[in-house]
N, C-alpha and C positions, 0 to 999 in steps of 0.2 A: 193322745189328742184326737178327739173328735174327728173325721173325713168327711164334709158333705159332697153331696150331687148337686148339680149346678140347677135341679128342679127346685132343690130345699134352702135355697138362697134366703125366703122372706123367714123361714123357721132360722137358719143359720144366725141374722141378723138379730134377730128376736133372743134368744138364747146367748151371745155377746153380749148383749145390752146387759143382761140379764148378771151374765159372770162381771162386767163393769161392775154395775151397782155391789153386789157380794164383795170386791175386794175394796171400794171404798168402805163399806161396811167394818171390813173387816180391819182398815187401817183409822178407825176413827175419824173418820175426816168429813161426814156427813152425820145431816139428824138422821134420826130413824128411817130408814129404808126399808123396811120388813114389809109393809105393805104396798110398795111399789114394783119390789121385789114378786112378792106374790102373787102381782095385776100378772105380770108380766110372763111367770113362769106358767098361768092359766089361760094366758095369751098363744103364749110358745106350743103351749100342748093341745090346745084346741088346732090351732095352722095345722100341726101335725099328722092329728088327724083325720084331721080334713081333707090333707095331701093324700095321705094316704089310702083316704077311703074311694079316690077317683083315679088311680093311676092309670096311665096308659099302656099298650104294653112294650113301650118301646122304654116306658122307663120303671116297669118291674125288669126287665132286658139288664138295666143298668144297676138295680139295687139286687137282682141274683148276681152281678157281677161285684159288687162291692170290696173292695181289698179288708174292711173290718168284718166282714162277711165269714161266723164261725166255720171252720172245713171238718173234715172228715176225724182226722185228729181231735179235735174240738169235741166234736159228739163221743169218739171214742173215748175219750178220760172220763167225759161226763157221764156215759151210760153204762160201761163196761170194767167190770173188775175181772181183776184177776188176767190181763190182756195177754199173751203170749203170741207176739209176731213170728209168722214166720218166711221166711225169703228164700229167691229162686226158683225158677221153672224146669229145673231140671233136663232142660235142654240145651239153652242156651245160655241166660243169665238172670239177675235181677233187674226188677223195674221199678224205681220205687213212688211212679206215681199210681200206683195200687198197690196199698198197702195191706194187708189180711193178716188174720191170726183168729185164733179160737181164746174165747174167754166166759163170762157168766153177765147174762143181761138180767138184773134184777134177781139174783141167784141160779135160774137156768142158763145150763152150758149152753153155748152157742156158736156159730160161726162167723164173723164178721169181718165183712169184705167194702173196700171206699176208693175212692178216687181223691187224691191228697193233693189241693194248689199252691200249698207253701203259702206262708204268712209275712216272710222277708225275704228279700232278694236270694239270699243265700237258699234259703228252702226252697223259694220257686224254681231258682234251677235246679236244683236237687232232684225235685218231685216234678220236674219238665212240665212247669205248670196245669200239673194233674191229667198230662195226654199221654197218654198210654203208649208204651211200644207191643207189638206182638206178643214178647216175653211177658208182659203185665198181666194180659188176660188168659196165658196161658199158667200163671201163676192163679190166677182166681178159678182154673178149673180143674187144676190140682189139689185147690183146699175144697172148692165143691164135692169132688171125688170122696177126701176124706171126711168131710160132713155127713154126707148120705151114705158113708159107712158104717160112721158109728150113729147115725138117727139124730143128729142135730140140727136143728134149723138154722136157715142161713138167714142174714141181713146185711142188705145191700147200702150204701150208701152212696147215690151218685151224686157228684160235680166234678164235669168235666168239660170243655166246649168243643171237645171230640178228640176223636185216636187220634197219636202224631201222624201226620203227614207225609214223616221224612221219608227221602229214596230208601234207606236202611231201614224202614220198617217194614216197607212196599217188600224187599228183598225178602226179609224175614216172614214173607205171609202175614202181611195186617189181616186182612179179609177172612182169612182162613182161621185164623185166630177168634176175630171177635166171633165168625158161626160158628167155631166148635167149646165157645163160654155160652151164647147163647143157645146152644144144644144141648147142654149139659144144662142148664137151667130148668131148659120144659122138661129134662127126663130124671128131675129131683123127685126121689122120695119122702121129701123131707120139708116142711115148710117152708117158704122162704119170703122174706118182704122187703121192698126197696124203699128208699126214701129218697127223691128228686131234693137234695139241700141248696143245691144254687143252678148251676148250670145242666142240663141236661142233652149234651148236643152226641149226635147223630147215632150210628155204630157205636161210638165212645160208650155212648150211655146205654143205649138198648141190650150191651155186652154183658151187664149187672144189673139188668132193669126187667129183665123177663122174670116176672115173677109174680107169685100167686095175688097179692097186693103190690101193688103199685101206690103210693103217697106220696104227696108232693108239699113243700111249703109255701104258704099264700103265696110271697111273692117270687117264688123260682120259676123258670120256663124249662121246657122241652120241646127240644126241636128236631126234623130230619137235617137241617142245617142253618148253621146262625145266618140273623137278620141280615148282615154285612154279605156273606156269603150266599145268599139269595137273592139282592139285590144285586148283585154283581152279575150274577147272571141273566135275570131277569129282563135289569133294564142296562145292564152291562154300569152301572154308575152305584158305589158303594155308598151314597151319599146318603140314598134313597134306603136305607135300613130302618128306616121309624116307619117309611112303609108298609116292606115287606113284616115288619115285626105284625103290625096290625090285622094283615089279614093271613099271615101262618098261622093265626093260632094257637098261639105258643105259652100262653098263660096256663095257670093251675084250674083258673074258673073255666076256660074254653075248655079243656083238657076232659073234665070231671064231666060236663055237658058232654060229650062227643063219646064218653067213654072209655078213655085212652087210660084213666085213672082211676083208681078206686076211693078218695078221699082227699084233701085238703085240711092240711096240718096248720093253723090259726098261728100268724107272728105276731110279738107286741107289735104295739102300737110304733111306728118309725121303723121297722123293718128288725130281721135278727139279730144285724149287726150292732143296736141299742143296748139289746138284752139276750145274747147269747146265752146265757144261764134262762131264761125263760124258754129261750127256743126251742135249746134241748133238751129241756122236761118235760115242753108239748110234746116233742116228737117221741120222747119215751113214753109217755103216755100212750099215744098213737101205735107203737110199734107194737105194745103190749095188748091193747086191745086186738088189735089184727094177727098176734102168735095165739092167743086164747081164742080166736073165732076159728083157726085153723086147727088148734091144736087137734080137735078129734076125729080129726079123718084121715086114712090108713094112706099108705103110699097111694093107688090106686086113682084112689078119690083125688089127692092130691094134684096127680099128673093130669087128670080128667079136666079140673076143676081149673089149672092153667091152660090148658090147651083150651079148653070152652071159651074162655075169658077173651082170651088173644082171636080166636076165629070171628068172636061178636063183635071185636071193631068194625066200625062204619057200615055192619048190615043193618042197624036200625035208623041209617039219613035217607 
């Protein structure tokens, strides 16, 4: 069953109406409705995207948040054959809201690395709704390790709305963790590309986000910290988050403007969570063109061509 947002109310309404008519249709109990039907679902789609094409960013905030919002899993079945996970950081334990393994994107081998929100209650606790402990990103810089051994490119997939928090992570070196995943990133020989798929909040994100492309989908955000989370400090009142969303900056278009990203990965019409099977084709698309732009440049060039990237933030405002 369908989930709306309380912005897509008049679509919601419109689309009801819509399944009414089909199931009197359907039990014979009305004339012909076919073209009523058809005002209506021309109706439904036009609202949509018309929503769509003005959001704010406090409510792309909300549809990168979507509980029908495809994850990391999601993209993984859709893009990746042959997937072979593999688990623990060999220090201390498994994390399983990063999930990684080696497999074949479009027939080349690969490395692939994501941040997993679980899709039902049961998952979400599982995958600690995709926030990393320590252990998690010292597991993504174990499989980095072995990527740039054997010459495989990596791809990243982030959502997450940042590293856990908990005292036990703090113990275990949160910090220390996410700088030596994103150390190990700039000092890849090997291509690598991320893809922002819903949330991209703080260290969480930047931990698999350093990377030679950076891509985001229309409507996911990245941030140093969520909207709630800045207005709390800010103006000390959490209330106030469609504010601070608005001038963080935190969309894909402000992102792409400013630099921070390399591209903008196009969602159907209503967001991914409509047409996840579309989503992930764009993004494979996307990911394929930016492993083919990188492909021919030697480690060297590689490390160069990140480390350039990353310094030229905000010296061009």
């Amino acid at each position: 069953m369908r989930s709306y947002l309380d912005f897509e109310k008049p679509v919601a309404e419109l689309e009801a109406k819509v399944e009414e008519l089909k199931a009197l249709g359907e039990k014979g109990d009305a004339v012909s409705i076919t073209d009523d039907i058809a005002r209506l679902e021309a109706k439904a789609a036009g609202a949509l995207k018309d929503l769509y094409a003005a959001l704010t960013p406090w409510q792309k905030t909300l549809v990168a948040r979507h509980p029908q919002r495809p994850h990391f899993l999601d993209y993984c079945g859709g893009l990746i054959t042959e997937f072979t996970p593999l688990a623990g950081d060999r220090k201390f334990a498994e994390d399983e809201a990063v999930v990684g393994g080696f497999g074949r994107f479009r027939g080349q081998p690969v490395c692939v690395i994501g941040q997993e929100k679980g899709s039902t209650t049961e998952t979400r606790i599982r995958h600690n709704f995709g926030m990393a402990r320590p252990e998690g990103y010292r597991k993504a810089v174990r499989l980095m390790e072995l990527a740039d051994r054997f010459g495989l490119p990596v791809i990243a997939f982030v959502d997450t709305a940042g590293a856990y928090p908990g005292i036990e992570a703090e113990e275990r070196g949160q910090a220390e963790a996410i700088a030596r995943s994103t150390e190990m990133q700039l000092s890849l020989g090997v291509p690598n590309v991320s893809v922002v798929i819903g949330e991209g909040g703080s260290g969480g994100a930047i931990a698999i986000a350093t990377a030679n492309k950076v891509l985001m989908l229309e409507h996911a955000i990245y941030s140093v910290i969520s909207p709630e989370g800045a207005a709390s400090i800010l103006w000390r009142d959490p209330s106030r988050a469609q504010d601070a969303a608005t001038n963080m900056k935190i969309t894909a278009q402000d992102l792409l403007r400013l630099g921070v990203i390399d591209g903008i990965i196009a969602e159907p019409t209503g967001g991914a969570h409509r047409s996840p099977e579309a989503a992930i084709q764009a993004a494979g698309e996307a990911i394929e063109s930016a492993l083919t732009e990188l492909g021919n440049m030697g480690p060297s060039e590689l490390r160069d061509h990140r480390a350039a990237k990353f310094l030229a933030i905000g010296r061009q405002l």
